[in-house]
C-alpha atoms as a printed R data frame, in Angstrom:
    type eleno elety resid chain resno       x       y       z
1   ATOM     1    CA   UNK     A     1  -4.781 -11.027 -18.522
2   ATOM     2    CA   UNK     A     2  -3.490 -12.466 -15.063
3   ATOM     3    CA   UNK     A     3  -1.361 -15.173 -16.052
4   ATOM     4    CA   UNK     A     4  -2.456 -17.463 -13.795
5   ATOM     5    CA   UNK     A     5  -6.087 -17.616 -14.725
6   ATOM     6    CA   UNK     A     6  -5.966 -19.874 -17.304
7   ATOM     7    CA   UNK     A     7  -9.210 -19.833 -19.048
8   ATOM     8    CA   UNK     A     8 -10.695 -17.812 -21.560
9   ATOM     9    CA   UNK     A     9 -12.518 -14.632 -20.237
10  ATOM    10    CA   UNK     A    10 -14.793 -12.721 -22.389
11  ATOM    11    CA   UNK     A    11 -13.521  -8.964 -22.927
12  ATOM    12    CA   UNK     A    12 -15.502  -7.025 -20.238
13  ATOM    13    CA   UNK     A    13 -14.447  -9.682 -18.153
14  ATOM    14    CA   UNK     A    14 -10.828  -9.632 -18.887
15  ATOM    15    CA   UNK     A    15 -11.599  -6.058 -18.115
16  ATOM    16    CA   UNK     A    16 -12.760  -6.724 -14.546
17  ATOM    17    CA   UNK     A    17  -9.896  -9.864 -13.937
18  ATOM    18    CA   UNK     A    18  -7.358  -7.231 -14.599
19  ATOM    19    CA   UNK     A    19  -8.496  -4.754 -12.906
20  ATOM    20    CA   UNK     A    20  -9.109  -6.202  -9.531
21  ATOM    21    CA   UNK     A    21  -6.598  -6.580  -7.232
22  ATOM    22    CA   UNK     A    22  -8.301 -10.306  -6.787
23  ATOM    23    CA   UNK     A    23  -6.706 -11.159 -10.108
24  ATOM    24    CA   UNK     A    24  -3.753  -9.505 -10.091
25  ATOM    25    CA   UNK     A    25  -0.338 -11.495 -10.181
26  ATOM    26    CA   UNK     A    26   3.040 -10.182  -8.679
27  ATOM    27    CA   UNK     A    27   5.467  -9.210 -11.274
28  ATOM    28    CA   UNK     A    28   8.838 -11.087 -10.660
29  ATOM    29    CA   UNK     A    29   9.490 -13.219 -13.620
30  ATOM    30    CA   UNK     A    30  10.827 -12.874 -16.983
31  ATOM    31    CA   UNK     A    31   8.429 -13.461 -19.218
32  ATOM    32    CA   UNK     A    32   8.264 -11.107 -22.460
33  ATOM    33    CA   UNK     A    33   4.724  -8.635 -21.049
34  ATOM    34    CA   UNK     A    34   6.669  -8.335 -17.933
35  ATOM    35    CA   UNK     A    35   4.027 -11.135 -16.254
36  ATOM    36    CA   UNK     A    36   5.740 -13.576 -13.491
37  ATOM    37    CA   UNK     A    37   6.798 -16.711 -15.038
38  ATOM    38    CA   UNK     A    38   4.311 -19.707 -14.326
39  ATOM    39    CA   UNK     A    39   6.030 -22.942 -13.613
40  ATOM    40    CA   UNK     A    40   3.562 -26.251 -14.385
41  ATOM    41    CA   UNK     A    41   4.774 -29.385 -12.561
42  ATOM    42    CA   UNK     A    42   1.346 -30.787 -14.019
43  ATOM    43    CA   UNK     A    43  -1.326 -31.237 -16.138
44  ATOM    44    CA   UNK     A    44  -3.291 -29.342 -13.073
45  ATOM    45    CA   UNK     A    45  -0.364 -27.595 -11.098
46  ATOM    46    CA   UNK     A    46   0.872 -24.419 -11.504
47  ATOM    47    CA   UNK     A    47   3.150 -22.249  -9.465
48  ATOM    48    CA   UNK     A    48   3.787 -18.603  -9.135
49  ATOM    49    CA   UNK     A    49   5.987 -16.570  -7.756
50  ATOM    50    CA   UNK     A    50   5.260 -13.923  -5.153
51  ATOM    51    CA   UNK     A    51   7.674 -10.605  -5.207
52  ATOM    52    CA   UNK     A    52   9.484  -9.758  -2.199
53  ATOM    53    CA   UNK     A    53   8.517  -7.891   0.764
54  ATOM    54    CA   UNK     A    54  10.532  -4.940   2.364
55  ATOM    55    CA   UNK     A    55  10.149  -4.133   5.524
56  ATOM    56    CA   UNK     A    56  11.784  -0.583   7.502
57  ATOM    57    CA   UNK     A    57  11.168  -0.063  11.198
58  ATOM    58    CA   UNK     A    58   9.817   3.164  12.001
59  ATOM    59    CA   UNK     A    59   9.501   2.702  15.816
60  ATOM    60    CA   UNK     A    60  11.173  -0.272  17.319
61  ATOM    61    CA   UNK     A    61   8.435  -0.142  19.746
62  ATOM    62    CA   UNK     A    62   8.923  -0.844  24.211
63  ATOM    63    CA   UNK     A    63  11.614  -3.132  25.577
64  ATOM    64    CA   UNK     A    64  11.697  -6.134  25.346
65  ATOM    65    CA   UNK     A    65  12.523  -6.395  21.950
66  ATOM    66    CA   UNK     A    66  13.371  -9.640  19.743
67  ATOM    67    CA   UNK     A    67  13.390 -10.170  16.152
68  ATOM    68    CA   UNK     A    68  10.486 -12.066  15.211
69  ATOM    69    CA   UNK     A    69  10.791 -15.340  13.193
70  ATOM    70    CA   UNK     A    70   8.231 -17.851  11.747
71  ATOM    71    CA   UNK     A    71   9.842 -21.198  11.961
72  ATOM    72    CA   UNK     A    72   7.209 -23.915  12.506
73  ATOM    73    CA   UNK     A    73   9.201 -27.321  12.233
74  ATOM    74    CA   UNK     A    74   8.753 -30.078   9.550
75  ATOM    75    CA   UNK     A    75   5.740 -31.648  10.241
76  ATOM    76    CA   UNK     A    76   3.640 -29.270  11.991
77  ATOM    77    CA   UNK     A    77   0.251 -29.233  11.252
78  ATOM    78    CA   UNK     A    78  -2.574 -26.488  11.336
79  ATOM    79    CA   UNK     A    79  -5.984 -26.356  10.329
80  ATOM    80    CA   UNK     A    80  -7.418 -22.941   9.691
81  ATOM    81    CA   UNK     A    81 -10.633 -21.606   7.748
82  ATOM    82    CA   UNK     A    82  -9.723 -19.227   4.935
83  ATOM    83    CA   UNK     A    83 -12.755 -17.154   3.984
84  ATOM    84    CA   UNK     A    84 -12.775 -14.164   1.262
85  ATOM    85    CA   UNK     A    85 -15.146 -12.223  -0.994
86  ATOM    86    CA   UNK     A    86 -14.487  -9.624  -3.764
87  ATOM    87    CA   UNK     A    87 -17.190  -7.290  -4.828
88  ATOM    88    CA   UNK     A    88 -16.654  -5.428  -8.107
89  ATOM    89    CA   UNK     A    89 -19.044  -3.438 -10.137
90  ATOM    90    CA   UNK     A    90 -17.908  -1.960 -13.214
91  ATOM    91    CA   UNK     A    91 -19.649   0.635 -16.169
92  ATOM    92    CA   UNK     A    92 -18.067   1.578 -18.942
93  ATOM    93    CA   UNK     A    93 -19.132   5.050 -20.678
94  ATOM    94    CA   UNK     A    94 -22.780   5.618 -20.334
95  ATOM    95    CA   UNK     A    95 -23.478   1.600 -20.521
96  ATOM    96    CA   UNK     A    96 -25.684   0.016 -17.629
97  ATOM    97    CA   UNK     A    97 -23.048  -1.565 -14.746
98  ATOM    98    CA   UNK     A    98 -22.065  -4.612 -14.353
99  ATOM    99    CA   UNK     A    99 -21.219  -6.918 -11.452
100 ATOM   100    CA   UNK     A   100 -18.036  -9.353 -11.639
101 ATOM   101    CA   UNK     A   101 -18.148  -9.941  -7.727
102 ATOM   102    CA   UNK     A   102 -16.932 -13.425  -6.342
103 ATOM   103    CA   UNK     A   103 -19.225 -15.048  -4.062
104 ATOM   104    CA   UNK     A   104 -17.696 -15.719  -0.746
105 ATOM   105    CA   UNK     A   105 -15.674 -18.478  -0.104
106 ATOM   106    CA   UNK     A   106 -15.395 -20.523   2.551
107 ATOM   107    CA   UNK     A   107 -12.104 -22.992   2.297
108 ATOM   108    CA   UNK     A   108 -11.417 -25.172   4.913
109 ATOM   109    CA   UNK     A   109  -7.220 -25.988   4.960
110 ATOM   110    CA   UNK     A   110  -5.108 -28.608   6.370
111 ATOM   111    CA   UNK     A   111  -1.778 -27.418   6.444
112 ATOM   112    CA   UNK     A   112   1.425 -29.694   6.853
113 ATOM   113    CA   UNK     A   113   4.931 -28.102   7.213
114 ATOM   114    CA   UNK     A   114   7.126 -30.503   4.477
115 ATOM   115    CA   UNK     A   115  10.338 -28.437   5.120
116 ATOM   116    CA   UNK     A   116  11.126 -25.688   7.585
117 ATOM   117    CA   UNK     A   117  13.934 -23.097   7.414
118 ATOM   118    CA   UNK     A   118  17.222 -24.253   7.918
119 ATOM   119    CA   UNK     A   119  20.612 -22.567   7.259
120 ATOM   120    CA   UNK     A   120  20.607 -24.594   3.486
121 ATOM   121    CA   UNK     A   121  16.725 -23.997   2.930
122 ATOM   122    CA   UNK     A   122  16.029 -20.586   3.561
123 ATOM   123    CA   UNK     A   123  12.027 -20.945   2.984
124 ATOM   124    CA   UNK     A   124   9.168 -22.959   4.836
125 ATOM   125    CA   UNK     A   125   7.143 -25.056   2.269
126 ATOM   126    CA   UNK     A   126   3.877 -25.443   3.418
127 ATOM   127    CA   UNK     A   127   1.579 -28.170   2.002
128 ATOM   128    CA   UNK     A   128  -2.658 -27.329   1.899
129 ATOM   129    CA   UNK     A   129  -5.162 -29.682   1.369
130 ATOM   130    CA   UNK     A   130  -8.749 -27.974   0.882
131 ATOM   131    CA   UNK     A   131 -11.638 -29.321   2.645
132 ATOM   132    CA   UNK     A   132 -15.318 -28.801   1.528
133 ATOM   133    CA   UNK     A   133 -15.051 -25.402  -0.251
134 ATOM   134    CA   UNK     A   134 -18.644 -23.826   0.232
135 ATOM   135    CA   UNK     A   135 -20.819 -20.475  -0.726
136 ATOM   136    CA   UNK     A   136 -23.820 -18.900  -0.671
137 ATOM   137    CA   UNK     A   137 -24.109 -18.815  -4.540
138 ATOM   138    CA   UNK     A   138 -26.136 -21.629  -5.898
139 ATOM   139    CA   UNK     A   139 -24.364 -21.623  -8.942
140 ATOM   140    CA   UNK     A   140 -20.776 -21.125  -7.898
141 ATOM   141    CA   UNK     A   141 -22.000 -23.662  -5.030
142 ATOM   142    CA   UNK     A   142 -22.412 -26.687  -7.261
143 ATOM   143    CA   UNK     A   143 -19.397 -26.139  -9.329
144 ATOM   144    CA   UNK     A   144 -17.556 -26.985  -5.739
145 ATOM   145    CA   UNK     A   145 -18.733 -30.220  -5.540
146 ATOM   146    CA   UNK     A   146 -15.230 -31.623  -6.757
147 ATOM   147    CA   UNK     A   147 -12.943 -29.768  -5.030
148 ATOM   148    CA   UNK     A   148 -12.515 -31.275  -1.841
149 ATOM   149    CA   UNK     A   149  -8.955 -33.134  -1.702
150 ATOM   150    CA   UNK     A   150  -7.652 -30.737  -4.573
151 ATOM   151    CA   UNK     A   151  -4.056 -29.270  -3.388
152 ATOM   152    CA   UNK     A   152  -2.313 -26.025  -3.370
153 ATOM   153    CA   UNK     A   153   0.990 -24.879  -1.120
154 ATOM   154    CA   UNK     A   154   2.843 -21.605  -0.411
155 ATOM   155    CA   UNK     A   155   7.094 -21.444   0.207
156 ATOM   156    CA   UNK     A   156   7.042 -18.351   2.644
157 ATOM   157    CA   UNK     A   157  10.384 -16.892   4.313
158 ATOM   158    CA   UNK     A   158  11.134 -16.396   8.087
159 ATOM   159    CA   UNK     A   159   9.584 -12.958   7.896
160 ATOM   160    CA   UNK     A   160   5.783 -14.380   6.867
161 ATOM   161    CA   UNK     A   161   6.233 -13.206   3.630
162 ATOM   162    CA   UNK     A   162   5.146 -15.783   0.626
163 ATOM   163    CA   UNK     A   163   7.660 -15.791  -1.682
164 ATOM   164    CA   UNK     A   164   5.759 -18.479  -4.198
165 ATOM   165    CA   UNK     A   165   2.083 -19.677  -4.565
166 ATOM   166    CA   UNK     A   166   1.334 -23.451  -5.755
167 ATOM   167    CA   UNK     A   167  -2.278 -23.990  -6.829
168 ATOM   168    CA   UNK     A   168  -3.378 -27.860  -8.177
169 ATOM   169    CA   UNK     A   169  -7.131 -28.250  -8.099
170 ATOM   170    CA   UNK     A   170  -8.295 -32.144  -9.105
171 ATOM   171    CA   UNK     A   171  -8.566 -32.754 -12.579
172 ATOM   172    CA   UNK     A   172 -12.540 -33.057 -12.452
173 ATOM   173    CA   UNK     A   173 -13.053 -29.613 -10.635
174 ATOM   174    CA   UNK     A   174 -14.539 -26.886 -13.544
175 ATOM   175    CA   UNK     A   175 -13.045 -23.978 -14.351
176 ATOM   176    CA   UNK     A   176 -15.435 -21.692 -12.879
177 ATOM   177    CA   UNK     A   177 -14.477 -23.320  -9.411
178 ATOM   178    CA   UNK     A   178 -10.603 -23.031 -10.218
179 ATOM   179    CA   UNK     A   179 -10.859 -19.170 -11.122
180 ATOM   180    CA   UNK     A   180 -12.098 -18.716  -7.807
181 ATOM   181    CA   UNK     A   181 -10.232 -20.647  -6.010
182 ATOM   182    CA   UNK     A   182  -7.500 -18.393  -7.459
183 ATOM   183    CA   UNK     A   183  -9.001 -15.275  -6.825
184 ATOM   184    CA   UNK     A   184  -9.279 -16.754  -3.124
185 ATOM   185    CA   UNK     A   185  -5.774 -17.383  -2.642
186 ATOM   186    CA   UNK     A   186  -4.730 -14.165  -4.361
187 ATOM   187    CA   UNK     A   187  -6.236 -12.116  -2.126
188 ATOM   188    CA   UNK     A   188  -4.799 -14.115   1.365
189 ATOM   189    CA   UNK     A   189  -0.942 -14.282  -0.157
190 ATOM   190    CA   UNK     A   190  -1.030 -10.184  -0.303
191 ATOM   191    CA   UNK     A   191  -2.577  -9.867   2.991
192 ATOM   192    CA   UNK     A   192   0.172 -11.945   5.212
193 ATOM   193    CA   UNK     A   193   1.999 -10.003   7.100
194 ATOM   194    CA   UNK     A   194   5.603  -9.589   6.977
195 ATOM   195    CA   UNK     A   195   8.308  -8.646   9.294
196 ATOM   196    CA   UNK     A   196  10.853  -6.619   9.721
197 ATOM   197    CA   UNK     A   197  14.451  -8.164  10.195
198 ATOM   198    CA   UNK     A   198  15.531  -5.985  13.412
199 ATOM   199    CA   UNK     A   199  14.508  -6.234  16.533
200 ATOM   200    CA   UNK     A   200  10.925  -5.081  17.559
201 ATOM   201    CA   UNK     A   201   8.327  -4.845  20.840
202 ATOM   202    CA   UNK     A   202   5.277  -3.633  21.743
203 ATOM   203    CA   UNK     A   203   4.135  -0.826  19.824
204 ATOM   204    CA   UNK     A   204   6.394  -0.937  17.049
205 ATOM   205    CA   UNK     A   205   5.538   0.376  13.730
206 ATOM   206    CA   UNK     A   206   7.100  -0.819  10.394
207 ATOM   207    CA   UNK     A   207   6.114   0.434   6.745
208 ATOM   208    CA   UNK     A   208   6.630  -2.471   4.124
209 ATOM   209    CA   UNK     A   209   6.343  -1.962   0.227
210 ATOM   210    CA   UNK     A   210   5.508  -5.012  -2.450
211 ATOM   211    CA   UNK     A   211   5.105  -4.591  -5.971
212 ATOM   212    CA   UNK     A   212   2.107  -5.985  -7.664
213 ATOM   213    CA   UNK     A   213   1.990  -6.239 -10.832
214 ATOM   214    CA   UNK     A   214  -0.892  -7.247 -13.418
215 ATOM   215    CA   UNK     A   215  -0.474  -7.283 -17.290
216 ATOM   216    CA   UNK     A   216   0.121  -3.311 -17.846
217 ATOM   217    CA   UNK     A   217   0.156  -2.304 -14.450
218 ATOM   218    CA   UNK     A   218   2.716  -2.018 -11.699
219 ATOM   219    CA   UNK     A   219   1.632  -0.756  -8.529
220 ATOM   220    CA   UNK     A   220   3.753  -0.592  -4.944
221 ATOM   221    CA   UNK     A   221   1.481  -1.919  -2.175
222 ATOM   222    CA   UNK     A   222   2.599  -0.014   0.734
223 ATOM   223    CA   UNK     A   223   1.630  -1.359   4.372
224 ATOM   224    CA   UNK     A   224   2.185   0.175   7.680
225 ATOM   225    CA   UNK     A   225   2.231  -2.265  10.241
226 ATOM   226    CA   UNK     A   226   1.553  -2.273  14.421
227 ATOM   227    CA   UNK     A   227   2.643  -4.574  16.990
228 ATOM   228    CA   UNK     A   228  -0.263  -4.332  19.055
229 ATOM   229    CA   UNK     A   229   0.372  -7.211  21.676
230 ATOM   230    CA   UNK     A   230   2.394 -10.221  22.285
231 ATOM   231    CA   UNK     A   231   1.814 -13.333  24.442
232 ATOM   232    CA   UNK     A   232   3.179 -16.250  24.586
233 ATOM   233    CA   UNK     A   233   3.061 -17.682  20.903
234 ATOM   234    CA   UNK     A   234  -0.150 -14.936  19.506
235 ATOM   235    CA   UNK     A   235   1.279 -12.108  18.127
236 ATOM   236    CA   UNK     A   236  -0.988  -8.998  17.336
237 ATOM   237    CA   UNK     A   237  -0.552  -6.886  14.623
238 ATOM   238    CA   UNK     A   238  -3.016  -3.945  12.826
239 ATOM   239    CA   UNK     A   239  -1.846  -3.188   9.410
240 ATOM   240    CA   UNK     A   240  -2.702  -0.939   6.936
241 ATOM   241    CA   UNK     A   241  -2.287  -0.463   3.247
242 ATOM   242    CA   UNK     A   242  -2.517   1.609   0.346
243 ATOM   243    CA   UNK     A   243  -2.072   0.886  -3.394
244 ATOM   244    CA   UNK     A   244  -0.229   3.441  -5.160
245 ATOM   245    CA   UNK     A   245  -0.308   2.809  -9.079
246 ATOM   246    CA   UNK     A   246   3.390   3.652 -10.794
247 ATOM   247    CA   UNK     A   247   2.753   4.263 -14.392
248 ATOM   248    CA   UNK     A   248   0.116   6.583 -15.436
249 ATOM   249    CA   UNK     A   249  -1.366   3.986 -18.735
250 ATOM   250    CA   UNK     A   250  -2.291   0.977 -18.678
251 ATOM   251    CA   UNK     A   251  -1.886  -0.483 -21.420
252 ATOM   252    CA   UNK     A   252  -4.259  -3.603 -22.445
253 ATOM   253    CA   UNK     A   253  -3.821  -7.718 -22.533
254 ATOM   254    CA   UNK     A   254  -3.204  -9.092 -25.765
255 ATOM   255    CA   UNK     A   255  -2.571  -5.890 -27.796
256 ATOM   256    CA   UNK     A   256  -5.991  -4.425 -26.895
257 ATOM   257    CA   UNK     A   257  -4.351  -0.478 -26.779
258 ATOM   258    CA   UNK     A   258  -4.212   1.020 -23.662
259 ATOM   259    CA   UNK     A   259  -5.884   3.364 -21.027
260 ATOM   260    CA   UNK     A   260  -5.253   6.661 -18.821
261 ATOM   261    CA   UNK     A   261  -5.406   5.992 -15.222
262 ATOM   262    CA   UNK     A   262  -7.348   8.884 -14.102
263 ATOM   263    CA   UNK     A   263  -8.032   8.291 -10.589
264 ATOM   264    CA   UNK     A   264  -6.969   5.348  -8.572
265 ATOM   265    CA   UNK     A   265  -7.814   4.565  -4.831
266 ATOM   266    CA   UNK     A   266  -7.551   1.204  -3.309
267 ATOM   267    CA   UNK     A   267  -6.784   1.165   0.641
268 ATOM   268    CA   UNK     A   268  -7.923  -0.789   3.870
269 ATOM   269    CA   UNK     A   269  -6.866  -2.272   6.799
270 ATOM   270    CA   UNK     A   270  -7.176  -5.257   9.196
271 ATOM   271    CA   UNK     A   271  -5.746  -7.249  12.324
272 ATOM   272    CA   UNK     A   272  -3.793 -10.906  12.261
273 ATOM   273    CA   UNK     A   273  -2.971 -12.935  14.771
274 ATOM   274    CA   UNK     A   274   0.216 -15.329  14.203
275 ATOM   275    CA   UNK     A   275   1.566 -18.254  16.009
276 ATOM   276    CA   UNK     A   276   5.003 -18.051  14.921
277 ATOM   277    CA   UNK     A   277   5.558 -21.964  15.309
278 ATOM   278    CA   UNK     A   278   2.697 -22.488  12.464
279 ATOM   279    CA   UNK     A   279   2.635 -21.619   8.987
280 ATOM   280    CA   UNK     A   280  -0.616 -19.463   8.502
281 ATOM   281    CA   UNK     A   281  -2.744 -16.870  10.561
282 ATOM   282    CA   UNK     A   282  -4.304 -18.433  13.646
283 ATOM   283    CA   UNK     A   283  -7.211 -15.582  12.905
284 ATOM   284    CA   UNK     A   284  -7.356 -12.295  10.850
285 ATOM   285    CA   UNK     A   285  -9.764  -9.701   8.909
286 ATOM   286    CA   UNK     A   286  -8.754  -7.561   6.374
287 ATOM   287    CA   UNK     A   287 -10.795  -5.257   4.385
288 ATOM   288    CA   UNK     A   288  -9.292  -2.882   1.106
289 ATOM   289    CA   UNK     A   289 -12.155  -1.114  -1.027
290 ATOM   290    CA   UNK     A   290 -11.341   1.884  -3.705
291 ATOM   291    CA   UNK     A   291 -12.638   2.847  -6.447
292 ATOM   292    CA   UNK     A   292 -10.632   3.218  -9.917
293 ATOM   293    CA   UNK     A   293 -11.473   5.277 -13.176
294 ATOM   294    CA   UNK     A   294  -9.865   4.552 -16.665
295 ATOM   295    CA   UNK     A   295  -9.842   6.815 -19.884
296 ATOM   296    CA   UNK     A   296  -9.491   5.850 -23.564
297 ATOM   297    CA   UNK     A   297  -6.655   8.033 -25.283
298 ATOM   298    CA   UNK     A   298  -9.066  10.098 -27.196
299 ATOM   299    CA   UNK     A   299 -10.908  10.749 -23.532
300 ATOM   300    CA   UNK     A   300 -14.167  10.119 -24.995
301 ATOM   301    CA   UNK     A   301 -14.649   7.059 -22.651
302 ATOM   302    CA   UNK     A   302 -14.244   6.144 -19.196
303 ATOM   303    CA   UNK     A   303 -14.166   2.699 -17.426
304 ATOM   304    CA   UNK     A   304 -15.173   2.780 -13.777
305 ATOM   305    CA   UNK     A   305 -15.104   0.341 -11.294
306 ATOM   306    CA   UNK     A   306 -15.378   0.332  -7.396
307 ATOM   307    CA   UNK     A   307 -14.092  -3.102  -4.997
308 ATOM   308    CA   UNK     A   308 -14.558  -4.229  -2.093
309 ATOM   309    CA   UNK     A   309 -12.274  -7.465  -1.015
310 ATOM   310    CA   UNK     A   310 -12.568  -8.981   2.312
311 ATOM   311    CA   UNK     A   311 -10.127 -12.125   3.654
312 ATOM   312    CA   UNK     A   312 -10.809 -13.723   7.073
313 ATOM   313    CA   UNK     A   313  -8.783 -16.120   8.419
314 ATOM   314    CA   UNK     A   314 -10.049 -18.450  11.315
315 ATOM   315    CA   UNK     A   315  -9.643 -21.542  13.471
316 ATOM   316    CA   UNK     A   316 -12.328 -24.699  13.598
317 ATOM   317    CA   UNK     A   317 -12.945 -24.118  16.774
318 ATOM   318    CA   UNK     A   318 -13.728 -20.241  16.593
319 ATOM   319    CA   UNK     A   319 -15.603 -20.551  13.009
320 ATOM   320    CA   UNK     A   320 -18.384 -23.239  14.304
321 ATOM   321    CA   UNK     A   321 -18.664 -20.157  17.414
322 ATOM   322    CA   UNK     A   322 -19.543 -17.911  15.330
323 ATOM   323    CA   UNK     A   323 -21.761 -19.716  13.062
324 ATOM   324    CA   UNK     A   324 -23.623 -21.698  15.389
């Protein structure tokens, strides 16, 4: 079970939190199922690291080329509209489908640089406060009532890459509203981009691999990134990636056997647009779908599931545009 949800699921949907990428936590720590290790500074606050990002030029693109840095000083402050949506339907054997999607989510952030990259402090910590949260689901919808003010944060490197994710909802917001506020921020922390530490132009191509890992499952997530444009601080870049699982079993939360991975597609791409002198995407959309099949040792039963998970990333200004 991801080991940052931290609420009981019921089995099929431990089966569906595990299985989508919107639940699954990068594998860096120590702990003894090979999950990342969850620091609590809190009775509410939990952090998690985020495994690295590599990055290899492929085409170093037209002159002139720089390396590209995100360095926003202490103190700089963005506001930006994070939205995202999973879909996931699921059947297991000949049973009826079911459907563990996530309503969208629309989360307003204030974002306030609280230290920038220095030759002692090689990360930018980047402080979020979440505005009025909102969705189309009625029942999702009310369990938001409490989250405005509730805090989260990401440390991120010089390349883009987040190297650590802090979520602390407000002690009065419900669990159903944290899970997806988790599931939110999961999806936008492994679909920043990152990039590469030589010097790149116009047209340059990169390929980048990240391992993501859920309880079970390691799988590389393997981007290939495009400079498309660059001026003055908006930078342009198309990505595209593909998950590649690297065992083939998966073997089950809390002793539960395991599975055959059968088949296993998950792919997509997107555009983001990055103001190197602030700490998130000034606008983006990303879209991965796929569709995954599972099979019980004795192959008398399969689990299916096909996703969809969308992240948008937008200013104020261009949000109440387009939804106007």
């Amino acid at each position: 079970m991801p080991v940052l949800s931290r609420f009981a699921y019921t089995r099929p949907c431990a089966f569906a939190a595990v299985l989508s990428l919107t639940a699954l936590v990068t594998g860096c720590g120590d702990s003894p199922d090979g999950t990342p290790a969850v620091t609590a500074a809190s009775a509410t606050e939990v952090t998690v690291p985020v495994s690295a990002v590599t990055a290899t030029v492929l085409d170093a693109g037209a002159e002139p080329r720089e390396i590209v840095r995100l360095t926003p000083a202490t103190g700089t402050e963005q506001s930006v509209i994070l939205t995202t949506r999973s879909e996931v339907h699921q059947q297991i054997g000949d049973q009826a489908a079911q459907d563990f999607s996530t309503p969208e989510l629309t989360t307003p952030l204030s974002a306030t640089v609280t230290e920038s990259v220095t030759e002692g402090a090689p990360g930018t910590v980047v402080d979020l406060i979440l505005g009025n949260v909102s969705t189309p689901d009625p029942h999702l919808e009310t369990s938001l009532t409490e989250v405005q003010g509730s805090g989260a944060g990401l440390t991120m490197g010089p390349n883009g890459a987040v190297s650590a994710l802090r979520l602390e909802p407000g002690t009065a917001v419900p669990n159903v509203a944290r899970s997806a506020l988790e599931q939110a921020f999961y999806q936008a922390v492994y679909r920043m981009v990152a990039f590469p530490d030589e010097a790149i132009g116009v047209g340059a191509v990169w390929e980048s691999h990240q391992q993501v890992m859920s309880a079970g499952i390691t799988i590389d997530q393997v981007g290939t990134a495009t400079l498309v444009s660059r001026d003055d601080d908006r930078i342009r870049v198309d990505v595209r990636v593909e998950q590649i699982p690297q065992e083939s079993t998966w073997m089950l939360p809390n002793g539960q056997g395991q599975l055959s991975v059968e088949e296993y597609t998950m792919a997509g791409s997107g555009t983001m647009t990055i103001d190197p002198n602030k700490p998130l995407p000034v606008q983006g959309d990303f879209t991965v779908s796929g569709d995954q099949t599972y099979l019980d040792p004795n192959g008398e039963t399969r689990l299916s599931q096909s996703q969809v998970d969308r992240v948008g990333w937008h200013t104020p200004e261009s949000w109440a545009g387009t939804n106007n």
